[in-house]
N, C-alpha and C positions, 0 to 999 in steps of 0.2 A: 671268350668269356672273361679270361685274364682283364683286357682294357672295360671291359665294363665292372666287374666286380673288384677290382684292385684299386684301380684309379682314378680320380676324380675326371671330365671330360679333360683331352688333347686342348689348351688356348693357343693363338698362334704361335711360329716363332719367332716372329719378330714383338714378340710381348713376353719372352722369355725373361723372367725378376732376377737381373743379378747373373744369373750365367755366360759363365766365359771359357767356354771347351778350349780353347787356346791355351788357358793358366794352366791346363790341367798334362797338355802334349807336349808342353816343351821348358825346359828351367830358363828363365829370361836370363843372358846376358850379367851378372856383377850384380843380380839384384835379390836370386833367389840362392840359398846352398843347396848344393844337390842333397837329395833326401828329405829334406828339413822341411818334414808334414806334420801336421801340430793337430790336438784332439778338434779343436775348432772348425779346423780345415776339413779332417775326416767327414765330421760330423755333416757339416753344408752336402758331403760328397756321398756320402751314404746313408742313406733314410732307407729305416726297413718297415714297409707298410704291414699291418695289424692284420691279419690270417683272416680272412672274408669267412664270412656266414653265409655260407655254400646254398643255393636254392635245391637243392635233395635230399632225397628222402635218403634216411643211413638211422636202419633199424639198431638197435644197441648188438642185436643177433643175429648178424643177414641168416645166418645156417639154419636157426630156427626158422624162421621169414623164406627163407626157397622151401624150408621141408615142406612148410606146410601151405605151400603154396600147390609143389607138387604133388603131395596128396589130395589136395581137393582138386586136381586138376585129372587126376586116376577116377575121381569118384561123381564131378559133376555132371549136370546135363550140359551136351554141345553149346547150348546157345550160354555158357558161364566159360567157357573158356578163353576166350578174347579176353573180354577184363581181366581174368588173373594173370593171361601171356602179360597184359599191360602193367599190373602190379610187380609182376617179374621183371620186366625191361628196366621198371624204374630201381629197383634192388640192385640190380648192375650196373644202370649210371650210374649211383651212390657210391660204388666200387671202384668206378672209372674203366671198367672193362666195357670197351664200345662194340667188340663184336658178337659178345655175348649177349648185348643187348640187341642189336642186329639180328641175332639170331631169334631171341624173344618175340619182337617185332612180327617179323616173317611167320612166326609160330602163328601168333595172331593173326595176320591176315590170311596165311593158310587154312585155320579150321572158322575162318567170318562164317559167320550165319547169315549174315545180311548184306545186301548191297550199300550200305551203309558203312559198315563195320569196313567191308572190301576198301569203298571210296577211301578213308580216313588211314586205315591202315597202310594201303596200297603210296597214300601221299607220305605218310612219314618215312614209310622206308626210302621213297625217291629223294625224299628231302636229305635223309641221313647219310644216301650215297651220292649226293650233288656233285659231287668232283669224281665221280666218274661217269657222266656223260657221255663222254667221249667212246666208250668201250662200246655202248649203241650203233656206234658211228662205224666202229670197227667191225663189229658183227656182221652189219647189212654189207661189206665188203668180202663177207665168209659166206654170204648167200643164207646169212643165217639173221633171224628178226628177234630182238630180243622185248618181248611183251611185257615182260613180268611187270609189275607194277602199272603197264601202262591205261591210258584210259579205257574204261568201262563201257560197253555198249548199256549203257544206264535200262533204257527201256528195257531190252531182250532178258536184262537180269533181273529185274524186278516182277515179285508176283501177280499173276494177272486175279484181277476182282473175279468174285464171285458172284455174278450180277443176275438180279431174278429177272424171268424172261413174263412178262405179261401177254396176256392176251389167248389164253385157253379157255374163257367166258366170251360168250356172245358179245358182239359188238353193240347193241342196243336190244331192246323191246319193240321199235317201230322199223318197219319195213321201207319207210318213207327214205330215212337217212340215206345219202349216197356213200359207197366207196369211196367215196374222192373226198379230200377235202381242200381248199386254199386257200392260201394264207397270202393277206393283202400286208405288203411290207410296202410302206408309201405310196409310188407310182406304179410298179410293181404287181406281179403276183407268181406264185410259186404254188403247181400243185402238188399233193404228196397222195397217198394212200392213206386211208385213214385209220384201217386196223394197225399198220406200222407204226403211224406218228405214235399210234397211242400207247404203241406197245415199249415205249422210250423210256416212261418214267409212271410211276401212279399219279403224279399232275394232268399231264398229257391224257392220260387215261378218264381221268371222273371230267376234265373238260371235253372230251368230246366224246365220252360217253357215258357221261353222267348226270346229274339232274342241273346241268348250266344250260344256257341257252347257247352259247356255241355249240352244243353236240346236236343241236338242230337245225343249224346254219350249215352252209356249205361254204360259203367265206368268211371266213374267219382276220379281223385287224389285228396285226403284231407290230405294228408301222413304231410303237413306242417301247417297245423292250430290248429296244440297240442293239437288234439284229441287220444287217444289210440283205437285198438280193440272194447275193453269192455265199451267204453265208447262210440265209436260209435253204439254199439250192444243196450247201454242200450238208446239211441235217435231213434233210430230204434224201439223199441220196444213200445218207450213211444206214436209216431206217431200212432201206432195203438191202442193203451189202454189209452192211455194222464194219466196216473200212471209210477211211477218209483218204482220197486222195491228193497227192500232191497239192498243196493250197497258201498261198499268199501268207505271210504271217500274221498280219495284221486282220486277215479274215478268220486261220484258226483260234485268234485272240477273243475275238468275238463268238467265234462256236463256243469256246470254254465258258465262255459269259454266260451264255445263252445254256449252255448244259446244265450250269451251276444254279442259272434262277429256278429252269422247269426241273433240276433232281434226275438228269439224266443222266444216272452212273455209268453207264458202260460210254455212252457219248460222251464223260467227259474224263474216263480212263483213257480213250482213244487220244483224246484230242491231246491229253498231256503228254502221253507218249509221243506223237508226231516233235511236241514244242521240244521236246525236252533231247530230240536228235539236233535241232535247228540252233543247238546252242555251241556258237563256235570259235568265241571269244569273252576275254572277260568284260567287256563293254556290254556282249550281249547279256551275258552273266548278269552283270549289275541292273540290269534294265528288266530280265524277267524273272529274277528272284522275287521282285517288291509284289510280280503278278502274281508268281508261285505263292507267295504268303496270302496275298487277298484270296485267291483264288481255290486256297487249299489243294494245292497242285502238286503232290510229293514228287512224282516223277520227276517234273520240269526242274523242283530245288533241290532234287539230289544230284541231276546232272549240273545245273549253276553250280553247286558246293564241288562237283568234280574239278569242272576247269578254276575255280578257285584257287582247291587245293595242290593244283599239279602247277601253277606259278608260285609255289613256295619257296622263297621267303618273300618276293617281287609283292605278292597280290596284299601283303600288309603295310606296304609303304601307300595304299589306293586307301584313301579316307573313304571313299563308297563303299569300299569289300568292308571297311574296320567299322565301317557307320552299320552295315550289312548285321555283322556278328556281333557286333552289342547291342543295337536294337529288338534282337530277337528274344521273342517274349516265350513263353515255355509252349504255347502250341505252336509256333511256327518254330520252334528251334524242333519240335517232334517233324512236321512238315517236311523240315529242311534234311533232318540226319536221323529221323528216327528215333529209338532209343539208345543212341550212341552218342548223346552228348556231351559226356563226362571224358568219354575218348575225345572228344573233335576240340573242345576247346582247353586239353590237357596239351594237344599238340600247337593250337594256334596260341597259349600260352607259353609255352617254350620257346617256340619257331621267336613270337615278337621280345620275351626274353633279349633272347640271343642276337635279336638286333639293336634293342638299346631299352635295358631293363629299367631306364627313369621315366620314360614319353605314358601318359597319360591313357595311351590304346593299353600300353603291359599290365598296367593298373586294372585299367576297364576287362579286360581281359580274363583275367588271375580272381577278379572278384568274381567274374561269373565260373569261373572254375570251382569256388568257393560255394558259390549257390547249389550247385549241381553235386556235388561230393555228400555222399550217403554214408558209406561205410566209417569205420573208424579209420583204414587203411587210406582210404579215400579223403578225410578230412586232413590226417596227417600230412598228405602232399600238399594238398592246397592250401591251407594256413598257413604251413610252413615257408612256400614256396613267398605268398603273398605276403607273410612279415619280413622276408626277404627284403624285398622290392620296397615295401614302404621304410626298410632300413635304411636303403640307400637313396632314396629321397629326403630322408631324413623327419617322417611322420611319426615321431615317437611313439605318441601313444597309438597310432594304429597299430603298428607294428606290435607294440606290446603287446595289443589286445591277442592279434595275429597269433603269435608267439606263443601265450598264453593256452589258447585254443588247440593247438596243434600238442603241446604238450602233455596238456590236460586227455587227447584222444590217445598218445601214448608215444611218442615219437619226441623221446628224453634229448634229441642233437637240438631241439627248440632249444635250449635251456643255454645256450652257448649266446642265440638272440636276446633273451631275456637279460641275460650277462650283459653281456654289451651294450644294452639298454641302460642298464644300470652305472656301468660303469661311466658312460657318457654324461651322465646327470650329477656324476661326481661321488656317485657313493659307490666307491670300488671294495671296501667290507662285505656291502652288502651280494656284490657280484661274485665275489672270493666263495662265499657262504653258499650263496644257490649251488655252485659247481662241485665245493665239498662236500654238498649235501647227494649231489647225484656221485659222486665218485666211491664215497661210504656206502650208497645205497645198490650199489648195482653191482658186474663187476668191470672195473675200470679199463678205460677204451685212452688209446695214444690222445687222440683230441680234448679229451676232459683235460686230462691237464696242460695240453699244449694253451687250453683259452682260458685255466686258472692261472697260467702263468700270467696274463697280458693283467692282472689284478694286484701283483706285489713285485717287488724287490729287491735286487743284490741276490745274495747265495738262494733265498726261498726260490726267487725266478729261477734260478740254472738249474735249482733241483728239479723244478717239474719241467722242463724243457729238457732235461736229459730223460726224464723219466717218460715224458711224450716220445722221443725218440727210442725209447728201450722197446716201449709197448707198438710202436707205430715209426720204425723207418724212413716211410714212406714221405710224414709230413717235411715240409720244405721250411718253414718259419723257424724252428728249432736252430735247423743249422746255420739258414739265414743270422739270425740273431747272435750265434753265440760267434759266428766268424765278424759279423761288424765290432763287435764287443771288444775281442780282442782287437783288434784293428785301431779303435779307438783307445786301448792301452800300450799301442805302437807297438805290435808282436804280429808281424804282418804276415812272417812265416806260418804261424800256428793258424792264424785267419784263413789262409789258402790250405792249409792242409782240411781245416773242418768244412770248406764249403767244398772241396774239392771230395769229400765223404762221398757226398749226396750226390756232385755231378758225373764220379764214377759209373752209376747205377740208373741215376733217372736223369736226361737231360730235361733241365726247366726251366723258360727263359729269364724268371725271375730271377732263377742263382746265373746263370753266364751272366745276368745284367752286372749284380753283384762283384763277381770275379773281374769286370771289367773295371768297376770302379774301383777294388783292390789294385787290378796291378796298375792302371793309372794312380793312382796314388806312391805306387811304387815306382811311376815312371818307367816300367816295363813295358812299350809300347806295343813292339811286336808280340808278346802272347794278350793283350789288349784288344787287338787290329785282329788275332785270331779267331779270337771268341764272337767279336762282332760279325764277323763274315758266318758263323755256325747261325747266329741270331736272324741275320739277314737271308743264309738261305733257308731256315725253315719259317721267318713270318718277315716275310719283303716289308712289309708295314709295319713294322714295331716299332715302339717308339718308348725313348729308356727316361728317366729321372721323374716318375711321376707321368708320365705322359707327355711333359713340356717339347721334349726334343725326339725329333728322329732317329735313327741307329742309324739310317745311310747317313745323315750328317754327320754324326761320331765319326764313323767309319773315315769318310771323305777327310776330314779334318788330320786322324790317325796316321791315312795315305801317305801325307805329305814326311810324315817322322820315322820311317821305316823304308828297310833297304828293297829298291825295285827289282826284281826279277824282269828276265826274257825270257822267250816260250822256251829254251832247252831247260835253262835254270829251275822252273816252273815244274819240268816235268824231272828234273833230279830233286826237287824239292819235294813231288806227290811220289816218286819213287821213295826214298827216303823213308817219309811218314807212313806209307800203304805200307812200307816194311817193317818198321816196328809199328805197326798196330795203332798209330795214333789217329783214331778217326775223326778226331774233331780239326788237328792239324791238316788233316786229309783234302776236308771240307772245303779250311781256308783255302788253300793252293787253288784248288778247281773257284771257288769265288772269283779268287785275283785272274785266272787264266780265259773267267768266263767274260772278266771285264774287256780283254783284250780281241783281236782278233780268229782266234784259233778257232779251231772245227766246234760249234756249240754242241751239237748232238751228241760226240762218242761224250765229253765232258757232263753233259745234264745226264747221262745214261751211265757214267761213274759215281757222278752226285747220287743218283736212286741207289744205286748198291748201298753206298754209304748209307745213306738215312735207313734205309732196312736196318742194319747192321745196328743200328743206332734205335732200331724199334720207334723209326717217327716215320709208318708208312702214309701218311696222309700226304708228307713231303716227300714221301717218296714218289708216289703218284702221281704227282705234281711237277715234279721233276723228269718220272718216266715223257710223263703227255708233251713237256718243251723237248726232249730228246725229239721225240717224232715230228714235232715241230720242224725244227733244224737239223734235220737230215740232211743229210747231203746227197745221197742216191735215193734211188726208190729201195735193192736190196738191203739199206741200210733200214730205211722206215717200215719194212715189213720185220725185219728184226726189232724194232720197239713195238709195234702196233702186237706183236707175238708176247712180249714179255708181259704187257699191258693184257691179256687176255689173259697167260699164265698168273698173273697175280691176282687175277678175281676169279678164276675158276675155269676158266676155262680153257682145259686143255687140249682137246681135240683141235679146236681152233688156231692155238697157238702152235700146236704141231702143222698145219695148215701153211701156216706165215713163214713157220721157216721153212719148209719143202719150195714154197714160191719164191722166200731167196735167194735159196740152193741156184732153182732151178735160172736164174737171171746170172748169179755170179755166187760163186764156191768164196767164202769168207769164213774166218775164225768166227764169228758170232754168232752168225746162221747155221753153224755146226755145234758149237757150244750148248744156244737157247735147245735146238730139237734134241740133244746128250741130255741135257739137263729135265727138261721134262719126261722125256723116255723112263728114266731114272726115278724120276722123281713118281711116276704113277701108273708106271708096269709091273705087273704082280711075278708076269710071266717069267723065271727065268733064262726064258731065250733071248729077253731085253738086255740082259749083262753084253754080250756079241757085241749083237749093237749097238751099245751104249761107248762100249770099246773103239769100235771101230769109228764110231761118230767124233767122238774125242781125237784119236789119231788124225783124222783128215783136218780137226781144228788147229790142231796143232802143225800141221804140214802148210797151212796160212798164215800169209803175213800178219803179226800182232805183237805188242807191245809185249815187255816181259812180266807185267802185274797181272794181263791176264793169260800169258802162257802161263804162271805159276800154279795161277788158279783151275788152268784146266788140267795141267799135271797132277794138281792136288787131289780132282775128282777122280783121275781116271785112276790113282792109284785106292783109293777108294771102292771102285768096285773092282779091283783085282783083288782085294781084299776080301771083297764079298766073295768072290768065284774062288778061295783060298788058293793065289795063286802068290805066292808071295812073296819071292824072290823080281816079279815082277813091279811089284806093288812101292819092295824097298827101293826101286829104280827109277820110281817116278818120283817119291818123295823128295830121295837124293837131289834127281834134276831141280827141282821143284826149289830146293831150298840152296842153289848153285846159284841161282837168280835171284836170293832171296824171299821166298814166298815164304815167311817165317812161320804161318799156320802148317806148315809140313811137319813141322814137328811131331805137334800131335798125332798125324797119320804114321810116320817111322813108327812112333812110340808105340800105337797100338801093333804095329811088325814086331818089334822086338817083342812085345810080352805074347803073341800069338807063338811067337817062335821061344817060349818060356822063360824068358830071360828079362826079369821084371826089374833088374838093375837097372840095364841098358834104359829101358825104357820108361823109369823113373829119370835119369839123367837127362833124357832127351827131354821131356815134360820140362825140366828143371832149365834146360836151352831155353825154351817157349820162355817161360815165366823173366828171363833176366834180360831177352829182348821185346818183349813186349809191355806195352806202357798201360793197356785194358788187362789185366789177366786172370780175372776171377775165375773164367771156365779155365784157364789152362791150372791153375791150381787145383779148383773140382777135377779137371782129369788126371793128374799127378796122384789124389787121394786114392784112386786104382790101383795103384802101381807100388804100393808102400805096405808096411806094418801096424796095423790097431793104432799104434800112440802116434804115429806119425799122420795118419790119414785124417785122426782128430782133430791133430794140429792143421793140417790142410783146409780142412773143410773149417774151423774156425774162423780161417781166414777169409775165405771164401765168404761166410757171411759178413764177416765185417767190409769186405768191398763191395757184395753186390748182397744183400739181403734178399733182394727178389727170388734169387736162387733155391728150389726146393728140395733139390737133392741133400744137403746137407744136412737139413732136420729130419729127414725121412730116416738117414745112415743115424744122425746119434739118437733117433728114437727104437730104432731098428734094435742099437746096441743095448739099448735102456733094457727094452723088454727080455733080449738074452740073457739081460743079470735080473730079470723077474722084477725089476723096478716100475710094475705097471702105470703106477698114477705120473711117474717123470714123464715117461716114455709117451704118453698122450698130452701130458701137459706141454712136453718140447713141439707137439705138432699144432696144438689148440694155439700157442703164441707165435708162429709162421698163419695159423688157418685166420687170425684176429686182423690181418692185413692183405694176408694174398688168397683169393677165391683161387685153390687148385683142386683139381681133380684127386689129383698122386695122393696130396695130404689129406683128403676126406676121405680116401679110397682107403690109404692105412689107417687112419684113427678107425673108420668104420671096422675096422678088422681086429682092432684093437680091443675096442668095446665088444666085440661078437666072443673075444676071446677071453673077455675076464665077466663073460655072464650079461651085460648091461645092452638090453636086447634092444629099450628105446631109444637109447642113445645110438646104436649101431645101423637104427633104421633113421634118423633123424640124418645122420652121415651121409646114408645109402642115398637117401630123396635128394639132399641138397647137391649131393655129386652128379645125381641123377637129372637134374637142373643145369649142368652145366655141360653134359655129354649124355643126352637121353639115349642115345644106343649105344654106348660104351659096353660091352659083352664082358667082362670080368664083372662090373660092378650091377649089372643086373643079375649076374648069375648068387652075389652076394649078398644083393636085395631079399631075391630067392630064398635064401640059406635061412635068412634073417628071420623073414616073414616068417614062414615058417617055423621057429621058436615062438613066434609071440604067442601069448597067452589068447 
């Protein structure tokens, strides 16, 4: 979404205006002084693009917006629950929380009502977990078939008609009429029964037993109603068996024909069920949707819309599928998906989105989104979504109108478009005013004024740029901004301290882009060359200064000006950094090492550690899949194909893989992955044993000493749990003899088990001065201290990783002990304004139950309840709730 919403399209590089990566990697020779970067210079070098007008929905109140989501979701009839899962998913994109939306998702197609609802829902979730394919692949290797999502036996799901059965009135008045009847089809003839045929449809019926002169004839001419033979043979046959068998396609084309002129419902429920298994690509797809529409055929276009939807994103680059879905006019979009329309092109709006949100289908697309949206809830997305898109086209006034529309339905983040409309037209007063007018009016949210600022000036802009980042951490332009600023006041240090705030806590490739062009400018190559390599391994394709240039070019270029390592080098250099804790340096190392010859597989399967650790599972994933790629043994590939199961869910399975690597060859890994899962989702404890034992045997295998630390580290961990802990302080020790510097934290918690909260304050204090991330090592040091001290910890704690919740919890915790109720909910309500957490809706809810404010404590309960529906603490507190209200 980045290169589509940020920056203008990628033009070649060899049409790059003026760029010379070269000025930038090396001081020429007697020409340049070292240092001597000038505002000018900066300036060429760092452009910081204008904060995108986001196509989602971002209620002013998600909390309000989930509560009352989930209340009507307690209280509707089954077939209203789909759409509001679907209101909810979009609540959580808005958040940026994808698994929660994932989970929405799932909600939704779990309680579909319809084969319809199934189809649409079933494709998005496939769509949303596209990069993990591969885990399919791994399943059917565990003798295990993983369906979920997959295609629909369309027919069998679909309700069968209720079809009147004719023919319990006498066949005629004259005795003369034969049983038989036949039907002359050109050369041809076909005879049938005649109480059957007639019993087909009430056509069939008053013609040959009605006051027409065919119900007097025994042969009857059909030779003109583009029936063939075989196709009259196979209507004939169905009269007596109401089955069709096996038949030509081009023949059942014609039964449905012929169903459709003479009104022969159950003969032509039949016939669409047959078409609509026979559909087995998207060629066929495209070919008998146009009949499904003429033909009024729901089966046949819902199974077309199946295979549609399951080539997602593929089947919108097919101008026949996109000519397909905008063509469709409101009864055949009913034909095709039912009453699910507002779902089906909410998704094929996004899906084309996210392929290239300027092309003229996104458009096409987004308006019919537009047509279809009823609700308020409903208009809000799609206006919004649609002034979006004609923003970056550059349709002003559509967009205004767009804008406009969405606002007026209630969904006040319009108003940030509206701005920017304005602003572009050159009347930036007037854009200053709309957003002051919503920031007075409501109450004020980080992004009001991060998008008042882009409307003024000098110190007004910093104020509300700092004041965005007070209310909203989260945003990335802020800091962008105020680190180029200084930069451009040649204060380079302070630059990297404020961009490095943000990359602390959220890695974003816009800020590493940034940092890169600071320390180029500082001519710091090597931490330049570092950040590029973090860039390159989480988006291979990125591409930095507006889009013009590649990062592997950078990179490439950088290569040349920094000192080469060898594989030992390499691996004293990922030793090193994995020891103090620097994971982006980490990164680099494994990059450089990946470029060379070495084992790829253990290396991509370090790299996934990382990226976890770093919270960018997508690149983890991603990373896990080339580990198993580049295996080197087979025991080796059954140890990633295990991990890759362990990180979607599936444990059983992943217990499996590693038993099967054991069983080939006894390895550190293959003992570790089955420690580690055991551990990780045995309730039993008789798993402590063997979680023990499993670790010792990893550790009795040859392995490097980053991941002996790390298995030291766990195993002291559960001796910990089994309070054994004279054993516990033996592994840590080891553990940190090798340097595994997260042993810290484990000693620490020995020492204060063993009541000695000095010792293990000191230890925590170890963590913190060797490592270079250490917001949690401080959050766990605040255990280990006194009231004023732990304050001071946790202070800090926010101010490097905000994300963190524990620390608002503690000073609100303390608020209410000094009976400071409105603080003690207000410290949570400003953590709850940016981070959807559980913990902090759990306490505020308990907060309000406790100073009387019953709505507000159930408004908490729902929205928490939204985000862990069987959380048992907080329904038990629902409970309590309810209960009080009036």
């Amino acid at each position: 979404m980045r290169s589509s919403f940020l920056s203008e399209s990628p033009c070649d590089e060899q049409h790059i205006h003026g760029f010379n990566p070269q000025s930038w990697l090396q001081v020429e020779r007697g020409k340049l002084p070292k240092s001597s970067y000038s505002p000018s210079s900066i300036e060429s070098l760092i452009k910081i693009a204008e904060p995108p007008v986001v196509p989602l929905y971002k209620p002013l109140d998600y909390v309000e917006v989930l509560s009352r989501i989930h209340e009507e979701l307690e209280q509707c009839a089954p077939s209203e629950r789909p759409g509001l899962y679907l209101i909810q998913s979009q609540v959580f994109r808005g958040l940026g929380e994808a698994k929660l939306r994932q989970r929405s998702l799932h909600s939704a197609w779990r309680c579909a009502t319809t084969v319809h609802e199934k189809i649409v829902f079933g494709a998005w979730l496939r769509y949303e977990k596209r990069g993990e394919d591969i885990i399919s692949d791994v399943l059917v290797s565990c003798r295990k078939c993983c369906k979920e999502f997959g295609p629909l036996d369309v027919a069998s799901e679909m309700p069968e008609g209720d079809f009147e059965i004719l023919g319990s009135c006498d066949i005629g008045t004259s005795s003369k009429v034969s049983p038989a009847v036949t039907f002359q089809i050109r050369d041809g003839k076909v005879t049938c029964n005649r109480h059957k045929i007639a019993a087909l449809s009430i056509p069939f019926w008053s013609m040959l037993n009605g006051p027409f002169t065919e119900s007097q004839l025994d042969l009857v001419d059909l030779s003109e109603n583009g029936i063939s033979l075989e196709g009259m043979t196979a209507v004939s046959e169905f009269s007596c068996t109401y089955s069709l068998e096996d038949l030509p396609l081009e023949i059942l084309l014609e039964v449905l024909v012929f169903a459709n002129t003479f009104c022969c419902d159950r003969l032509k429920d039949a016939c669409d069920r047959k078409l609509a298994s026979l559909v087995s690509s998207k060629q066929d797809a495209v070919e008998l949707m146009a009949l499904a529409f003429e033909e009024n055929a729901p089966v046949l276009a819902a199974s077309c819309l199946q295979v549609f939807l399951q080539e997602l994103p593929d089947c919108l680059n097919d101008e026949h599928v996109v000519s397909l879905f905008l063509s469709a006019a409101e009864q055949q979009q009913c034909i095709m998906v039912g009453h699910a329309s507002f779902l089906l092109y909410c998704l094929l709006s996004e899906v084309a989105m996210n392929i290239d949100p300027r092309t003229e289908a996104t458009v096409c697309l987004s308006e019919k989104l537009v047509q279809l949206a009823v609700t308020p809830t409903q208009k809000q997305i799609a206006f919004h979504q649609l002034g979006c898109i004609r923003l970056l086209r550059k349709e002003y006034n559509e967009a205004e109108h767009q804008f406009s529309v969405a606002f007026s339905a209630g969904h006040v983040y319009s108003i940030a478009g509206l701005a920017r409309i304005a602003g572009i037209r050159g009347r930036k007063g007037l854009a200053y005013e709309k957003l002051s007018s919503v920031i007075t009016s409501s109450v004020p949210l980080g992004w009001m004024y991060m998008e008042r600022s882009l409307y003024s000036e000098g110190d007004k802009k910093l104020a509300d740029l700092d004041k965005a980042t007070e209310l909203d951490p989260t945003l990335t332009y802020p800091y962008m901004y105020r680190a180029a600023s200084l930069m451009r006041k040649k204060d380079a240090r302070l630059a990297l301290e404020e961009i490095n705030r943000l990359l602390g806590f959220k890695l974003a490739l816009e800020c590493l882009e940034l940092r890169i062009c600071l320390y180029l400018a500082l001519e710091d190559y090597k931490s330049a060359i570092c950040d590029i390599h973090a860039i390159l391994t989480l988006s291979p394709e990125y591409r930095m200064l507006e889009g013009r240039v590649a990062a592997s070019k950078i990179g490439t270029l950088l290569g040349a000006h920094v000192e080469q390592w060898n594989t030992a080098e390499c691996w004293l250099q990922l030793y090193e950094r994995w020891s103090s804790v620097d994971d982006i340096g980490s990164l680099s190392v494994i990059y450089r090492m990946l470029e060379s010859d070495a084992a790829k597989g253990v290396l991509y399967f370090r790299q996934s550690l990382l990226l976890l650790r770093l919270n960018c599972p997508e690149a983890a994933m991603r990373s896990l899949q080339l580990a198993r790629q580049h295996a080197a043994t087979e025991p080796e590939r059954l140890v990633y194909e295990g991990w890759l199961l362990y990180d979607t869910g599936h444990c059983e399975e992943a217990l499996q893989k590693a038993e099967e690597s054991i069983s080939i060859q006894r390895s550190f890994e293959a003992f570790f992955l089955k420690a580690y899962v055991l551990a990780d989702s045995g309730v039993d404890p008789s798993y402590s044993a063997t979680v023990i034992s499993l670790l010792e045997d990893a550790l009795k295998c040859p392995s490097d000493r980053l991941r002996k630390g790390q298995a030291l580290n766990n195993l002291g961990g559960v001796y910990v749990d089994c309070e054994k802990l004279d054993a516990a302080a033996d592994c840590y020790t080891s553990a940190l003899k090798i340097r595994h510097t997260r042993a810290h934290q484990g000693l620490a918690r020995v020492h204060f088990l063993r009541n000695n909260r000095d010792a293990a304050y000191e230890e925590m204090t170890k963590l913190i001065e060797k490592a270079k991330n250490n917001a949690s090592a401080y959050e766990k040091r605040s255990e280990y201290c006194e009231r004023e001290q732990t304050m001071t910890d946790l202070q800090i704690v926010t101010r490097l990783d905000p994300l963190r919740v524990y620390p608002y919890r503690y000073r609100a915790a303390v608020l209410m002990d000094s009976h400071k109720e409105k603080e003690a909910i207000a410290e949570l309500t400003k953590a709850i304004a940016f981070k959807a957490d559980l913990h902090l809706l759990h306490l505020r809810a308990a907060f309000h139950e406790h100073i009387g404010d019953v709505p507000s404590a159930l408004r908490d309960c729902r929205a928490a309840l939204s985000l862990d529906p069987n959380h048992q603490e907080m329904l038990e507190l629902q409970k309590r709730v309810n209960s009080q209200e009036p």
